[in-house]
OpenMM code with the backbone's topology and positions (N, CA, C; nanometers):
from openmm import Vec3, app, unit

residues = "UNK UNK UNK UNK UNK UNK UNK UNK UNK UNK UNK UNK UNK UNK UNK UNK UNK UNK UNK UNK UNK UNK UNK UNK UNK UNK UNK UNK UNK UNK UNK UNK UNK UNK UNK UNK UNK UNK UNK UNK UNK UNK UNK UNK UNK UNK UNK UNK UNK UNK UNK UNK UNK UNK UNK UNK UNK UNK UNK UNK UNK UNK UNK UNK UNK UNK UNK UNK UNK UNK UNK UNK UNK UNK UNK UNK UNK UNK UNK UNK UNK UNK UNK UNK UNK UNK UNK UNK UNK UNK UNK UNK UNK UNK UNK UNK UNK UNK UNK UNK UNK UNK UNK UNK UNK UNK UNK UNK UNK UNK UNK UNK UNK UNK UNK UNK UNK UNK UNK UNK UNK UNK UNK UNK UNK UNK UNK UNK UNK UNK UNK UNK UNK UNK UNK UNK UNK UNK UNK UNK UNK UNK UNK UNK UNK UNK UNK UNK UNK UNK UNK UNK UNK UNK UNK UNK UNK UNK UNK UNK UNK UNK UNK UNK UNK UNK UNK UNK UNK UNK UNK UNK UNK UNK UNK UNK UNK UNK UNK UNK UNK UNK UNK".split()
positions = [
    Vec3(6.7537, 4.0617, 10.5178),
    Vec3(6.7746, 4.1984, 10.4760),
    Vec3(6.6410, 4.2556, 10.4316),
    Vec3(6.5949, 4.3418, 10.4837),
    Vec3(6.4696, 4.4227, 10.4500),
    Vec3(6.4711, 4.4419, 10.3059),
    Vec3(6.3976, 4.4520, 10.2533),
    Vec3(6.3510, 4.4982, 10.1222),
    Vec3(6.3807, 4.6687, 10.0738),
    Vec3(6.4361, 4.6812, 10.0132),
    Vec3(6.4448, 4.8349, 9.9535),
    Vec3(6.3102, 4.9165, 9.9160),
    Vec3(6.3444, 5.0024, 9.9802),
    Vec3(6.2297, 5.1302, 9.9633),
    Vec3(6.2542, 5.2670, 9.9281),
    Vec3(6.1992, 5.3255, 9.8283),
    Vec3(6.1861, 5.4398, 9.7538),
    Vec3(6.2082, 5.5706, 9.8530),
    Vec3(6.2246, 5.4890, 10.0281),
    Vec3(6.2746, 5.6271, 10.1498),
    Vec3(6.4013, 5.6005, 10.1542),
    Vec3(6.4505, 5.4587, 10.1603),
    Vec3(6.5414, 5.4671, 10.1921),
    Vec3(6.7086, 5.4501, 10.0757),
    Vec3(6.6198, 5.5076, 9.9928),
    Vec3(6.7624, 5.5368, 9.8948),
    Vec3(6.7741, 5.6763, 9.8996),
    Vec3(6.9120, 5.6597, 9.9274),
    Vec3(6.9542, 5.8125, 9.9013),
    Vec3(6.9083, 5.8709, 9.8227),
    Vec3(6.8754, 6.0352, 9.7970),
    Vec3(6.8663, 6.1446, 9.7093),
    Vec3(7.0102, 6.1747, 9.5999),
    Vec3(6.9927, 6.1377, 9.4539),
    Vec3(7.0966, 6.1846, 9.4020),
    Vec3(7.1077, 6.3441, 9.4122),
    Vec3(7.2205, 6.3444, 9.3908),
    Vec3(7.2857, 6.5349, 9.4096),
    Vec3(7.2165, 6.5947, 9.3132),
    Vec3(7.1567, 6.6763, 9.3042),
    Vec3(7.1036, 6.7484, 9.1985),
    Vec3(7.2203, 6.8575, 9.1937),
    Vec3(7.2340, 6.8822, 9.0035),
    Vec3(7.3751, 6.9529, 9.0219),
    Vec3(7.3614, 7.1205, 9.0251),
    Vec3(7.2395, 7.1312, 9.0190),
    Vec3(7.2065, 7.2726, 9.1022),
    Vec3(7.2519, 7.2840, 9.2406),
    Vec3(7.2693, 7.1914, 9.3116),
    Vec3(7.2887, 7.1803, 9.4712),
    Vec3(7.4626, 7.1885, 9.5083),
    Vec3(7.5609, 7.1099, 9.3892),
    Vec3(7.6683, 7.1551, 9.3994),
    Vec3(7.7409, 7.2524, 9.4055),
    Vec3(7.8528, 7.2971, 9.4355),
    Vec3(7.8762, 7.4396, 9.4525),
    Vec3(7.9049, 7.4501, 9.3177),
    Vec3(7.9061, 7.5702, 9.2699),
    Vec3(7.9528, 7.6657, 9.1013),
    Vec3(8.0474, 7.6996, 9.1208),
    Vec3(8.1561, 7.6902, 8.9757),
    Vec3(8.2753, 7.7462, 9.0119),
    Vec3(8.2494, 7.9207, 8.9352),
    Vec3(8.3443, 8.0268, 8.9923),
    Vec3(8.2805, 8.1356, 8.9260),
    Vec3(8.2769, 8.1799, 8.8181),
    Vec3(8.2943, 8.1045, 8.6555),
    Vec3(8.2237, 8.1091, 8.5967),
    Vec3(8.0628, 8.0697, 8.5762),
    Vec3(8.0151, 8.0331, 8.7123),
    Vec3(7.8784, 7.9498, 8.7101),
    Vec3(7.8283, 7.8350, 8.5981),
    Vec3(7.9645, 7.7633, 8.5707),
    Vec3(7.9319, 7.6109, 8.4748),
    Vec3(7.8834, 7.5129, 8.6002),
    Vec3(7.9170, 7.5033, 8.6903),
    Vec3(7.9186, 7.4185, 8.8174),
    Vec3(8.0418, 7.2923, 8.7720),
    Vec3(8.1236, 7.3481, 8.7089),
    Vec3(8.2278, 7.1999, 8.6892),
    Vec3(8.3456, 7.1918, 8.7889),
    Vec3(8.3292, 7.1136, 8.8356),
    Vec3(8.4207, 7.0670, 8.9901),
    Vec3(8.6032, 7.0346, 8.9249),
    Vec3(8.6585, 7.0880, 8.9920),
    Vec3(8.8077, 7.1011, 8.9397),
    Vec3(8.8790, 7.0060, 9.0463),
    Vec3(8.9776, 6.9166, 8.9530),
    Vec3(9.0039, 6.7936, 8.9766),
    Vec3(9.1093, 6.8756, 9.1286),
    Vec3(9.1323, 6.8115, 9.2853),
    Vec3(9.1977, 6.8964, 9.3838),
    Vec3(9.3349, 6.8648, 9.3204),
    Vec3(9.4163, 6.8150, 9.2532),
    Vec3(9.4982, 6.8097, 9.2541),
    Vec3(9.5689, 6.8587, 9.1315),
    Vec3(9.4801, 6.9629, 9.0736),
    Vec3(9.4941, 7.0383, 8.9465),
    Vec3(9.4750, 7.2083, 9.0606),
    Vec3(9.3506, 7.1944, 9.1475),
    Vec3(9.3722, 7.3301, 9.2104),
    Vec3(9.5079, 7.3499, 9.3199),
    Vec3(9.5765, 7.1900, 9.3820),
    Vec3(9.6784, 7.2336, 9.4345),
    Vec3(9.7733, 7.2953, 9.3119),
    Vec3(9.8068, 7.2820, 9.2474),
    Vec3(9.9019, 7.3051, 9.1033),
    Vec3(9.8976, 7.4661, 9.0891),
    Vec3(9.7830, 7.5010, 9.0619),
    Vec3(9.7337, 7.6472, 9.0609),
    Vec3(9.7358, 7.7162, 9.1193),
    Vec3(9.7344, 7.6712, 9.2922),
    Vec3(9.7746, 7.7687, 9.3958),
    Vec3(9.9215, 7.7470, 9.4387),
    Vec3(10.0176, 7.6513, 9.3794),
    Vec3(10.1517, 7.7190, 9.3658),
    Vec3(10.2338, 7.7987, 9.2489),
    Vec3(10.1031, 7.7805, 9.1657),
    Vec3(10.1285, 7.9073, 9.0951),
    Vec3(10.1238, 8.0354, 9.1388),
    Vec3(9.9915, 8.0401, 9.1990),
    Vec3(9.9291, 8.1900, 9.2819),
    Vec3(10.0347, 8.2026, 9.3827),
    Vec3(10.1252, 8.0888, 9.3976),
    Vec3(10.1751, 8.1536, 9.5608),
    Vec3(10.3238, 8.1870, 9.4723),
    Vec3(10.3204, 8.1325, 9.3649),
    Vec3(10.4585, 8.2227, 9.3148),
    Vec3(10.4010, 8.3509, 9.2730),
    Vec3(10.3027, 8.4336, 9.2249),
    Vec3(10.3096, 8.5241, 9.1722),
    Vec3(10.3049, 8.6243, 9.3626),
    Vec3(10.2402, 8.5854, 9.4113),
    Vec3(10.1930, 8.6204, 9.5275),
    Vec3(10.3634, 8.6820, 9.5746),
    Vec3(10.4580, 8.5813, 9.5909),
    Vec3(10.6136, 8.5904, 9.5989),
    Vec3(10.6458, 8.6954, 9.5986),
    Vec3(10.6650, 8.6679, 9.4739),
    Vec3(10.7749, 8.7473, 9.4086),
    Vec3(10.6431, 8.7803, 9.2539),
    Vec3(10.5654, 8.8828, 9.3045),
    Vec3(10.4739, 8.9920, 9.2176),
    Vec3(10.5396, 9.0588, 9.1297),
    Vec3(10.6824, 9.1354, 9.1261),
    Vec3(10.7899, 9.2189, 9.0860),
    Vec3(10.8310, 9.1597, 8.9579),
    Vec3(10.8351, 9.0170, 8.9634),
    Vec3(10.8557, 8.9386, 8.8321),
    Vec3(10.7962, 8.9613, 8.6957),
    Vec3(10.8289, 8.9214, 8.6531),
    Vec3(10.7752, 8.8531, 8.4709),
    Vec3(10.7010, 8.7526, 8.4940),
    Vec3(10.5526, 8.7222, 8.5320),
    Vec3(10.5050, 8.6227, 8.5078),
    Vec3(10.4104, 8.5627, 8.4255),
    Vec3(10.4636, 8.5189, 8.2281),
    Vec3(10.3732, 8.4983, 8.1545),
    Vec3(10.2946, 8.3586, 8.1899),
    Vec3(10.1900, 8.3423, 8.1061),
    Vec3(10.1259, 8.2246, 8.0866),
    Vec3(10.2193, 8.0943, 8.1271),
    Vec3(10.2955, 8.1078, 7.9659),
    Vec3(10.4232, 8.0178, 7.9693),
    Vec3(10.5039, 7.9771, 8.1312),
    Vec3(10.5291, 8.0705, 8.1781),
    Vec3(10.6119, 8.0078, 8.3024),
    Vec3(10.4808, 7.9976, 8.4273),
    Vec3(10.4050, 8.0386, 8.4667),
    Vec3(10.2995, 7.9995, 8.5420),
    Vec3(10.2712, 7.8638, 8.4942),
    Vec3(10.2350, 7.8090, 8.3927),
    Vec3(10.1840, 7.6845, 8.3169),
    Vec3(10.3065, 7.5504, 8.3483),
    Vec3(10.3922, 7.6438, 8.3579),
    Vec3(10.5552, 7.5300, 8.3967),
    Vec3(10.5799, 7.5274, 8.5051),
    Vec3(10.5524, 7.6208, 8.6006),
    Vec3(10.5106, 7.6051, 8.7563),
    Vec3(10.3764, 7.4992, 8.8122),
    Vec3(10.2952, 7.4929, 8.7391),
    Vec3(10.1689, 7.4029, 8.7519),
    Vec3(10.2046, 7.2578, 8.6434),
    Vec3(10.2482, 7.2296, 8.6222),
    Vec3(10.2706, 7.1429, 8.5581),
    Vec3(10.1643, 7.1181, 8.3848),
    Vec3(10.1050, 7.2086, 8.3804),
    Vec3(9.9809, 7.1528, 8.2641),
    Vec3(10.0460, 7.3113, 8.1353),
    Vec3(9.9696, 7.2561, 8.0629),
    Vec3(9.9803, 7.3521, 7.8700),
    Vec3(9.9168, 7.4917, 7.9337),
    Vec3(9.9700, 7.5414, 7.8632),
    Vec3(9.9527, 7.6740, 7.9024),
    Vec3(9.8071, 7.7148, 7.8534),
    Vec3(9.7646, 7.6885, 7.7594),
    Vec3(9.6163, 7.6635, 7.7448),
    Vec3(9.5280, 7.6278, 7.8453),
    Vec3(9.5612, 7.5177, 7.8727),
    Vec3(9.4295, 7.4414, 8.0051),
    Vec3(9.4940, 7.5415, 8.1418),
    Vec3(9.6150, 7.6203, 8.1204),
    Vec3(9.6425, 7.6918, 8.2704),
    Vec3(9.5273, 7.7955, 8.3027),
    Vec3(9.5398, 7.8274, 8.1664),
    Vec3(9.4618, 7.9915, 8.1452),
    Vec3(9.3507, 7.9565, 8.2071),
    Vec3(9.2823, 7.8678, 8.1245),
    Vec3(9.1427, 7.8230, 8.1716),
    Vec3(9.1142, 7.8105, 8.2706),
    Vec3(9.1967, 7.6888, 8.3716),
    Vec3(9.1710, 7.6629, 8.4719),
    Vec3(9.2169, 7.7614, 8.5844),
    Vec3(9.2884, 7.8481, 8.5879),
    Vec3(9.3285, 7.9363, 8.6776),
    Vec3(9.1681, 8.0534, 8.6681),
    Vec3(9.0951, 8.0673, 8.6084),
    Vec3(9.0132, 8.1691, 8.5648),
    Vec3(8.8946, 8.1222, 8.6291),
    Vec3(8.9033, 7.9487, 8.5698),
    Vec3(8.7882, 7.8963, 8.6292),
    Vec3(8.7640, 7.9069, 8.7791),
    Vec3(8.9090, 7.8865, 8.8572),
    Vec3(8.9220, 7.7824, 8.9729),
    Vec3(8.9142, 7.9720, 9.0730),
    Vec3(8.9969, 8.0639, 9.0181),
    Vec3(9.0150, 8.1925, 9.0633),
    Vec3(8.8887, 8.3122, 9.0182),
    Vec3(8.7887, 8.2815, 8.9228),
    Vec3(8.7719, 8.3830, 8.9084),
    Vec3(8.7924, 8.5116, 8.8150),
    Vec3(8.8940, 8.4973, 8.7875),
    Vec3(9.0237, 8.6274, 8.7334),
    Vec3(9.0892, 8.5772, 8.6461),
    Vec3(9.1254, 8.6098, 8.5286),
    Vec3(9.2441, 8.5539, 8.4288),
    Vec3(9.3793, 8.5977, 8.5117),
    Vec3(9.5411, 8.5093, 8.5200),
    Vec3(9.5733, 8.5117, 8.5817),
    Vec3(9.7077, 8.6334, 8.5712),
    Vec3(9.6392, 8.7149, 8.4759),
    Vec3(9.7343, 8.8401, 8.4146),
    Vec3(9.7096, 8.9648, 8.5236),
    Vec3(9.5479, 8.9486, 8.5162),
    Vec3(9.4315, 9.0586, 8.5954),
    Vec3(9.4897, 8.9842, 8.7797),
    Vec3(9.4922, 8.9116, 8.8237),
    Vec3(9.5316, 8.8653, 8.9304),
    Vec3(9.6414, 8.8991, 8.9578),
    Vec3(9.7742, 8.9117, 8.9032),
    Vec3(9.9169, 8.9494, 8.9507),
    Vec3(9.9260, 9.1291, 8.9361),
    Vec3(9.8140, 9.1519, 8.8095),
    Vec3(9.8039, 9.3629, 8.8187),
    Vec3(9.7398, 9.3614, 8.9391),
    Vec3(9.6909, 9.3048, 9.0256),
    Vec3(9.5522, 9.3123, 9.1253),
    Vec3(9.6970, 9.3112, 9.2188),
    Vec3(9.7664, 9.2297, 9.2609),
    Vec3(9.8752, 9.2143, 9.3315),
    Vec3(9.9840, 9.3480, 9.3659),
    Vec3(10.0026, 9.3428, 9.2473),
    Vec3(10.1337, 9.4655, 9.1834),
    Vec3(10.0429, 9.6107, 9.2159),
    Vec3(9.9579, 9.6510, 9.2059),
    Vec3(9.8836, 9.7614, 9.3006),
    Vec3(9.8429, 9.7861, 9.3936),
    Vec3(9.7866, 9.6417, 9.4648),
    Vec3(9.8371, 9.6688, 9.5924),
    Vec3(9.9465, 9.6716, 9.6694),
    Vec3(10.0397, 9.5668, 9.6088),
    Vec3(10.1800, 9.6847, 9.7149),
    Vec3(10.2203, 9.7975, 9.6506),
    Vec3(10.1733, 9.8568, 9.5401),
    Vec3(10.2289, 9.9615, 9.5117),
    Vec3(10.1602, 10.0703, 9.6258),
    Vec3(10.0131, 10.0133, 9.6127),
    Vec3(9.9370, 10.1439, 9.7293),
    Vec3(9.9886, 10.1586, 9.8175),
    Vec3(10.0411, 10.0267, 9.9351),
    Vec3(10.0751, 9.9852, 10.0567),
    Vec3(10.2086, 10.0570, 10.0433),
    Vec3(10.3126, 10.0522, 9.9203),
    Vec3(10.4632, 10.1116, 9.9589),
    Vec3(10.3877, 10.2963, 9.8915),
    Vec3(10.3027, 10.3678, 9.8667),
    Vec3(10.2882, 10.4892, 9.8365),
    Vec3(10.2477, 10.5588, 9.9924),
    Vec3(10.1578, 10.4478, 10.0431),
    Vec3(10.0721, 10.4591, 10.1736),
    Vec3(10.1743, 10.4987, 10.3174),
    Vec3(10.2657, 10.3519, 10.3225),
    Vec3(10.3480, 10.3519, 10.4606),
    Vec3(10.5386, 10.3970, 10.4162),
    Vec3(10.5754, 10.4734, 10.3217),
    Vec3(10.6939, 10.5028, 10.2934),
    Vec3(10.6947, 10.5861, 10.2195),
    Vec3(10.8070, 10.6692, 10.2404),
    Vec3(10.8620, 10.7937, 10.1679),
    Vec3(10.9336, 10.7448, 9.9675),
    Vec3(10.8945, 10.6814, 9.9896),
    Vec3(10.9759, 10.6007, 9.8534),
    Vec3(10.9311, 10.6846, 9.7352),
    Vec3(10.9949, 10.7496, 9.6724),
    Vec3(11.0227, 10.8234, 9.5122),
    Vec3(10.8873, 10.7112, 9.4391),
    Vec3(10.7619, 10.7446, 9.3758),
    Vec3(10.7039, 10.7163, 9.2825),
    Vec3(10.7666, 10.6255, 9.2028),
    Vec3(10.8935, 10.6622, 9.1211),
    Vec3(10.9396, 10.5726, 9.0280),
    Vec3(10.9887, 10.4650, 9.1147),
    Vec3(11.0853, 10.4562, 9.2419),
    Vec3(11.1357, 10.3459, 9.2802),
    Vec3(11.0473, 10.2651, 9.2920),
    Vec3(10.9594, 10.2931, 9.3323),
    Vec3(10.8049, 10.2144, 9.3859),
    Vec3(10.7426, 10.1386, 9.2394),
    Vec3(10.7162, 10.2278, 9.1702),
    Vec3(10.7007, 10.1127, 9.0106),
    Vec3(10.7840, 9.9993, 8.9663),
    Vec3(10.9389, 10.0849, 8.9577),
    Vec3(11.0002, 9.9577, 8.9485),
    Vec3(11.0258, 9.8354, 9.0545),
    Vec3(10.9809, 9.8554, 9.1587),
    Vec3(10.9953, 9.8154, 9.3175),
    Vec3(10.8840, 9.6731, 9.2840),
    Vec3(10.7488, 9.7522, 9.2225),
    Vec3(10.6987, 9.6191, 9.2284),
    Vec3(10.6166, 9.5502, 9.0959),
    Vec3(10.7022, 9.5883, 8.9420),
    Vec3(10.7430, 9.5181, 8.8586),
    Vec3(10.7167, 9.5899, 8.7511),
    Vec3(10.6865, 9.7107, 8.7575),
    Vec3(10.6491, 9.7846, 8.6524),
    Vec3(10.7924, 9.8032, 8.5512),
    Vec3(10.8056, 9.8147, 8.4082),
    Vec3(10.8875, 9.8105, 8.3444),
    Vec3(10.8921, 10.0143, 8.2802),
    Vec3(10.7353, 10.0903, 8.2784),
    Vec3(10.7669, 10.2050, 8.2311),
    Vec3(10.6979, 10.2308, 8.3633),
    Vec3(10.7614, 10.4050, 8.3854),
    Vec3(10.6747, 10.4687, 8.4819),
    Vec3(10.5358, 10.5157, 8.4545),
    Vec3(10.5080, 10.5254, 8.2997),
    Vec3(10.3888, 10.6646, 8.2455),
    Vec3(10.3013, 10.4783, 8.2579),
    Vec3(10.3199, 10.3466, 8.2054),
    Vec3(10.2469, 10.2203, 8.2032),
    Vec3(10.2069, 10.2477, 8.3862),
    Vec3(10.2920, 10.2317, 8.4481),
    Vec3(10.2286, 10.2293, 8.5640),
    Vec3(10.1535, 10.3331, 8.6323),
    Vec3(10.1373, 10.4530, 8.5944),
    Vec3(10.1088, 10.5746, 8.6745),
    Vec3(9.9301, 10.5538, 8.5811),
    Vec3(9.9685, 10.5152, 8.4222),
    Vec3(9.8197, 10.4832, 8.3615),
    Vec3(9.7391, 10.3866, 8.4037),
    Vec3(9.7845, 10.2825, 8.4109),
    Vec3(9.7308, 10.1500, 8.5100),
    Vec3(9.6824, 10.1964, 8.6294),
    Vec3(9.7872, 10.2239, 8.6948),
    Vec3(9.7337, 10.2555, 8.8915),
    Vec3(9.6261, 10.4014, 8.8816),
    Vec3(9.6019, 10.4466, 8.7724),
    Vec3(9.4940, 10.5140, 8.7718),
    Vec3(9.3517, 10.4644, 8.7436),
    Vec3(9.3593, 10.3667, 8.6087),
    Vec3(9.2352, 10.3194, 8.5678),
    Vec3(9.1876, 10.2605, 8.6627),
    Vec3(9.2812, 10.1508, 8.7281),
    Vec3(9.2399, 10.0748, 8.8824),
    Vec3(9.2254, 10.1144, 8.9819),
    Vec3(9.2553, 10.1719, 9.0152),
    Vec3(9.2132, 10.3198, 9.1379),
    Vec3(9.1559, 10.4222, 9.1570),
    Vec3(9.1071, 10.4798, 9.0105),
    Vec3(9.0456, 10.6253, 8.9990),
    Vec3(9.1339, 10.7374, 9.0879),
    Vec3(9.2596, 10.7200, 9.1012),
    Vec3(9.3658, 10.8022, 9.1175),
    Vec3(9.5419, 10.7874, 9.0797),
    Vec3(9.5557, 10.9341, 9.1022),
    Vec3(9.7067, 10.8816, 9.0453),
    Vec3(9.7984, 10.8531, 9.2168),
    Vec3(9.9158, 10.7847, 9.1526),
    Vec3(10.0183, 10.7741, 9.2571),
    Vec3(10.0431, 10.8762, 9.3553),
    Vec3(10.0623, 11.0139, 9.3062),
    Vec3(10.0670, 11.1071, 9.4152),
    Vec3(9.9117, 11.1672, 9.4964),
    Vec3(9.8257, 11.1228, 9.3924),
    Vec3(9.7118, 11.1948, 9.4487),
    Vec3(9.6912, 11.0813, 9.5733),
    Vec3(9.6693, 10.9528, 9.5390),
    Vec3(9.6458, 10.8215, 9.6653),
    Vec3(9.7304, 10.8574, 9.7567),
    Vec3(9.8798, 10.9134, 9.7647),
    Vec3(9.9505, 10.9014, 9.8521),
    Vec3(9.9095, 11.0031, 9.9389),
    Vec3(9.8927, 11.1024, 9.8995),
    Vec3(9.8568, 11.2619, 9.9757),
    Vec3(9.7438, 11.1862, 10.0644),
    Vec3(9.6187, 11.1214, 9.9695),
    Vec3(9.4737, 11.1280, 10.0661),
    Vec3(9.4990, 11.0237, 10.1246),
    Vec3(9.5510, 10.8867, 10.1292),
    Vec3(9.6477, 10.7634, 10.2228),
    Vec3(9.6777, 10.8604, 10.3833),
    Vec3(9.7728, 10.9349, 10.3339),
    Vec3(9.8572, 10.9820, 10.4554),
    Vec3(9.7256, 11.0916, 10.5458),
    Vec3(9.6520, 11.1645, 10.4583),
    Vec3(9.5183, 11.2416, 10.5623),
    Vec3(9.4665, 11.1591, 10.6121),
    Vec3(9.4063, 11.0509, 10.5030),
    Vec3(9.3042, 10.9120, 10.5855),
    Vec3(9.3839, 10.8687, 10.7143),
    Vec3(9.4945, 10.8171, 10.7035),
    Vec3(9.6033, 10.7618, 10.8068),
    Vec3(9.5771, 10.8055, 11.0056),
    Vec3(9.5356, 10.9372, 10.9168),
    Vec3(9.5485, 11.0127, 11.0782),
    Vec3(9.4374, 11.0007, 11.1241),
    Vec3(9.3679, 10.9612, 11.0752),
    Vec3(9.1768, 10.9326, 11.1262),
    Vec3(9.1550, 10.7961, 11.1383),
    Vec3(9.1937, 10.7420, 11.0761),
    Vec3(9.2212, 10.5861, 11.0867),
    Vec3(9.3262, 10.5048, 11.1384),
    Vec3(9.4091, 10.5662, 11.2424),
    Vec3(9.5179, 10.4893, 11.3302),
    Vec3(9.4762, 10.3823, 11.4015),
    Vec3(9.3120, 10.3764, 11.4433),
    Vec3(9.3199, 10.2538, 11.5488),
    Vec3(9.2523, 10.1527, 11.4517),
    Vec3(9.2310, 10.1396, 11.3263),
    Vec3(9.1855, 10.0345, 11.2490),
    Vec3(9.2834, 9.9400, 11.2274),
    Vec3(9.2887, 9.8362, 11.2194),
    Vec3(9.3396, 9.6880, 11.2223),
    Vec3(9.4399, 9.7252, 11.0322),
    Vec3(9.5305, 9.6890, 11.0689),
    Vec3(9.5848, 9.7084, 10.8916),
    Vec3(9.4867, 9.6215, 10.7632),
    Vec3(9.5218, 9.5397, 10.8285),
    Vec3(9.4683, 9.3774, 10.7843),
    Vec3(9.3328, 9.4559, 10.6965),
    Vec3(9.2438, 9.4957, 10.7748),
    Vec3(9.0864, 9.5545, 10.7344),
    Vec3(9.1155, 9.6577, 10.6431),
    Vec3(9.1908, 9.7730, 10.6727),
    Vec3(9.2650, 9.8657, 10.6037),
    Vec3(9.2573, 9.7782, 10.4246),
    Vec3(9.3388, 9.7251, 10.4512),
    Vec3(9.3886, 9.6361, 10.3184),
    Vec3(9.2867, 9.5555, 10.2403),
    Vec3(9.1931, 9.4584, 10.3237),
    Vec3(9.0886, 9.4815, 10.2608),
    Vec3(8.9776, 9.5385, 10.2016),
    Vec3(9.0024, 9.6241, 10.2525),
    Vec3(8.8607, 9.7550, 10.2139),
    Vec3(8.9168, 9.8298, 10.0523),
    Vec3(9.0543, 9.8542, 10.1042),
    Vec3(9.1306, 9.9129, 9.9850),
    Vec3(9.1583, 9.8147, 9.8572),
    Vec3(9.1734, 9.6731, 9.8596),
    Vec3(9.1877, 9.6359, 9.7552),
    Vec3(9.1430, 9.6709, 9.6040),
    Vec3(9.2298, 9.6894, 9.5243),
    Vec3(9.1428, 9.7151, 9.4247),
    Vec3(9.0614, 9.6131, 9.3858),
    Vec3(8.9638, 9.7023, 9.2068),
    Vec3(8.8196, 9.6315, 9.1988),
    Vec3(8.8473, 9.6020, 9.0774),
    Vec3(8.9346, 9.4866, 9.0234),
    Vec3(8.9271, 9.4252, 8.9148),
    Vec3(8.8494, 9.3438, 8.8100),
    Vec3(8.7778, 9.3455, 8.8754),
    Vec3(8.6457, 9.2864, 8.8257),
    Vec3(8.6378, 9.3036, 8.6101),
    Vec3(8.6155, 9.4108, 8.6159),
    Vec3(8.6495, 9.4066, 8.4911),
    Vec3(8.8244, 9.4775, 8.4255),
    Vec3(8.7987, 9.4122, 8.3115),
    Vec3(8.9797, 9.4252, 8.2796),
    Vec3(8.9715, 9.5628, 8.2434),
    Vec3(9.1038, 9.6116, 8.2722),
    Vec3(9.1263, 9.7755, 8.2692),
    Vec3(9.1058, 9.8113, 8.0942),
    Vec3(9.1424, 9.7387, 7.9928),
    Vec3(9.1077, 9.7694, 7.8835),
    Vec3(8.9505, 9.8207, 7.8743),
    Vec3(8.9002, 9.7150, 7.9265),
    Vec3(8.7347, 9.7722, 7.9216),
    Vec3(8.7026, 9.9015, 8.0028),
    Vec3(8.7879, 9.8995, 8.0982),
    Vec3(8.7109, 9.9960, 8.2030),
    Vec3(8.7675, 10.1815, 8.1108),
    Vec3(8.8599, 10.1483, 8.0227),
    Vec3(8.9089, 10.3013, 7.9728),
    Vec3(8.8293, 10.2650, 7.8244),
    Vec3(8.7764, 10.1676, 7.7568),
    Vec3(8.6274, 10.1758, 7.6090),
    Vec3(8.5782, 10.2478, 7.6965),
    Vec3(8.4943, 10.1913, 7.8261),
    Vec3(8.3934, 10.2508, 7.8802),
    Vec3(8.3921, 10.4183, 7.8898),
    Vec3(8.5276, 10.4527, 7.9538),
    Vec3(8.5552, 10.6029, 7.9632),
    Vec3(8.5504, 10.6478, 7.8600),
    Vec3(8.6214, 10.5872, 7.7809),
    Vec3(8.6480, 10.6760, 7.5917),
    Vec3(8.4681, 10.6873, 7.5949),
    Vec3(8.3880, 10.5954, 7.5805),
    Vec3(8.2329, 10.6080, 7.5660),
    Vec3(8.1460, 10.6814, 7.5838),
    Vec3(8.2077, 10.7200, 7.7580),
    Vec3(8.1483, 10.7969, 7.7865),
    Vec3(7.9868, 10.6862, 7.8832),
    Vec3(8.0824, 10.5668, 7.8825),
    Vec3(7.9172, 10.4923, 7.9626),
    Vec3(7.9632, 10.4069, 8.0494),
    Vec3(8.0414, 10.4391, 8.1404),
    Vec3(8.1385, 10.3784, 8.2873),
    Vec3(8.0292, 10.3823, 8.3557),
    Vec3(8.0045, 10.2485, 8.3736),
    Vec3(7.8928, 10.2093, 8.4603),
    Vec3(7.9288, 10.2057, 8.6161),
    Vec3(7.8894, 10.2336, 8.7372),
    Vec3(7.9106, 10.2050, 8.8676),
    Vec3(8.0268, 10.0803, 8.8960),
    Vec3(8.0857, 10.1044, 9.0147),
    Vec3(8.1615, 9.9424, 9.0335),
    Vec3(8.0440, 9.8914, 9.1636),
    Vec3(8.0447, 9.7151, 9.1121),
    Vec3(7.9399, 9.6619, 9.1819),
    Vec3(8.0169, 9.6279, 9.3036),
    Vec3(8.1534, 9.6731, 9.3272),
    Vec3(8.2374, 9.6312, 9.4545),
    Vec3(8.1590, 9.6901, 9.5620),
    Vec3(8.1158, 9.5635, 9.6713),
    Vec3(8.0633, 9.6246, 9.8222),
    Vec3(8.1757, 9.6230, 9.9322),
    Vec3(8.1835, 9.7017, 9.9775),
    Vec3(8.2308, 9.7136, 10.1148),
    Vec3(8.2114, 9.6689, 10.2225),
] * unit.nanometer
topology = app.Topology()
chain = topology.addChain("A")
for resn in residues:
    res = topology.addResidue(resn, chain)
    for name in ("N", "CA", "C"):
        topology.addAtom(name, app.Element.getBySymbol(name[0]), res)
């Protein structure tokens, strides 16, 4: 057996080189804690219309509702409150966009409990109200018939990025900074 040489040992990983999760700690999430989490996501994903606290997401994943929070934030990005409002506005856009549906049916349609909570929400997150999106939806519509839905839907997603509490300090402030969302 040849003698070992300083070429031929592997390079340890430098943990700059690993991927980051998006909090940028770089801490690698055990896969069988992120399968757990994405049948959480695929219940809220479901059935969006629901009640889905901490508590029952955390009992869907099997772990404390503590380490859910965390790890859903870590593993997603998003706390997983801001992720199901991110949900619940877009089909609200999508049912304001492609159906005649009454404003209110449409709130309660996809889980809103008051109409004035949802018409305030789908504003801060949209920079419009329900009837105003629907009017400029249906003009856009006619200029945009041969675009792919799919793209449609991505372009439109909302920009949650920061939580709507902050984004209406900012307004009260008076210092609403740009959204860094690219297109």
């Amino acid at each position: 057996m040849p003698p070992v040489t300083p070429d031929l040992i592997p390079p340890r990983e430098d943990p700059a080189d690993l991927p980051s999760t998006p909090d940028g700690t770089g801490a690698q999430q055990d896969p069988a804690l992120l399968r757990r989490l994405l049948r959480a996501k695929d219940h809220m994903d479901a059935a969006s219309h629901e009640a889905w606290p901490v508590k029952r997401l955390a009992r869907v994943s099997g772990v404390s509702d503590a380490h859910f929070a965390r790890s859903f934030r870590q593993a997603f990005g998003i706390p997983p409150h801001r992720y199901l409002l991110t949900r619940r506005i877009e089909q609200a856009t999508t049912l304001l966009r492609d159906t005649d549906l009454p404003i209110t049916e449409i709130a309660y349609a996809t889980g809103w409990e008051s109409l004035g909570t949802f018409g305030r929400t789908f504003r801060d997150v949209t920079g419009k109200s329900p009837s105003t999106l629907r009017i400029d939806a249906r003009r856009e519509a006619q200029q945009l018939g041969s675009v792919p839905a799919c793209f449609l839907k991505a372009a439109q997603r909302p920009d949650l990025a920061t939580a709507v509490s902050e984004k209406r300090r900012r307004l009260a402030e008076g210092t609403n900074r740009p959204s860094t969302k690219e297109m």
